[in-house]
C-alpha positions as CSV (number, residue, x, y, z in Angstrom):
1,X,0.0,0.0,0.0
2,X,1.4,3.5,-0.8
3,X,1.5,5.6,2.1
4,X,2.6,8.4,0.0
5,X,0.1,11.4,0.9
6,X,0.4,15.4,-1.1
7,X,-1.2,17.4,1.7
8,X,2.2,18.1,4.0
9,X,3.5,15.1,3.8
10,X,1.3,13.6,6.7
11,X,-0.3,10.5,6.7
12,X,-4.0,10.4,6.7
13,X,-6.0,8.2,8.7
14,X,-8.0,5.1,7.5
15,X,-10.8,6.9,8.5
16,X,-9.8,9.9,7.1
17,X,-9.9,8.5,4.0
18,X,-13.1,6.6,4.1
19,X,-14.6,9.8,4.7
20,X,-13.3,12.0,2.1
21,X,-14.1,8.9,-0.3
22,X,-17.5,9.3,1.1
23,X,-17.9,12.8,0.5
24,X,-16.7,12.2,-3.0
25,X,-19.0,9.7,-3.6
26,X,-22.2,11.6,-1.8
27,X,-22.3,14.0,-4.2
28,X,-23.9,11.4,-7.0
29,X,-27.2,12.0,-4.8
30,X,-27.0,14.4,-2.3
31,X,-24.8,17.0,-4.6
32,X,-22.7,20.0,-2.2
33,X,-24.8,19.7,1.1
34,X,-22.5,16.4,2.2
35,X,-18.3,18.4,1.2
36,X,-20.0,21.4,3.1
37,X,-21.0,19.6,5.9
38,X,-17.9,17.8,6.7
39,X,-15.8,20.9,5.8
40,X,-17.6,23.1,8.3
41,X,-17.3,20.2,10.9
42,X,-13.3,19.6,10.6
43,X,-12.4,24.0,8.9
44,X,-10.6,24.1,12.9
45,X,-9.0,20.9,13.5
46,X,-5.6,20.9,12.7
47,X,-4.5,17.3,12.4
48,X,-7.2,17.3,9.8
49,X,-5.9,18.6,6.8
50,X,-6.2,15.6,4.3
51,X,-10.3,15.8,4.8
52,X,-10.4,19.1,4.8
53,X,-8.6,19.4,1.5
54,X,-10.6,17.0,0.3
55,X,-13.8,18.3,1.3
56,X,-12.7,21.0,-0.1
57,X,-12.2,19.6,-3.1
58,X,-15.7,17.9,-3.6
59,X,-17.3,21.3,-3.0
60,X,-15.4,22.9,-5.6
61,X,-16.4,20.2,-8.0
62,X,-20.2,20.0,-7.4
63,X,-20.4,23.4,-7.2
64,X,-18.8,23.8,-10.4
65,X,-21.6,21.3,-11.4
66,X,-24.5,22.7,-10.2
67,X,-23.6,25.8,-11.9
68,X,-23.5,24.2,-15.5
């Protein structure tokens, strides 16, 4: 398994992962309300910075699609 991880060169949690995959995947039916969610949740915790990015991420994206 690669461990490599972009986002300052920490390693992200299991369950870190799981849910950013979640909040990935929860836009298919639930579009931005789910990457908003669990970015306002985690914004403040430091040791966070994998989901937050990819919350992040996933908001940008549906956004992006709701607007087209």
């Amino acid at each position: 398994m690669n461990d490599f991880n972009p986002v300052q060169g920490s390693a992200a949690s299991q369950d870190d992962r799981t849910v950013a995959m979640l909040t990935h995947l929860s836009g298919i039916i639930l579009g931005f309300i789910v990457p908003l969610v669990v970015w306002l949740i985690h914004k403040d915790k430091a040791d966070k910075d994998f989901l937050i990015d990819q919350s992040k991420e996933a908001l940008n994206f549906n956004l992006t699609l709701l607007m087209v």
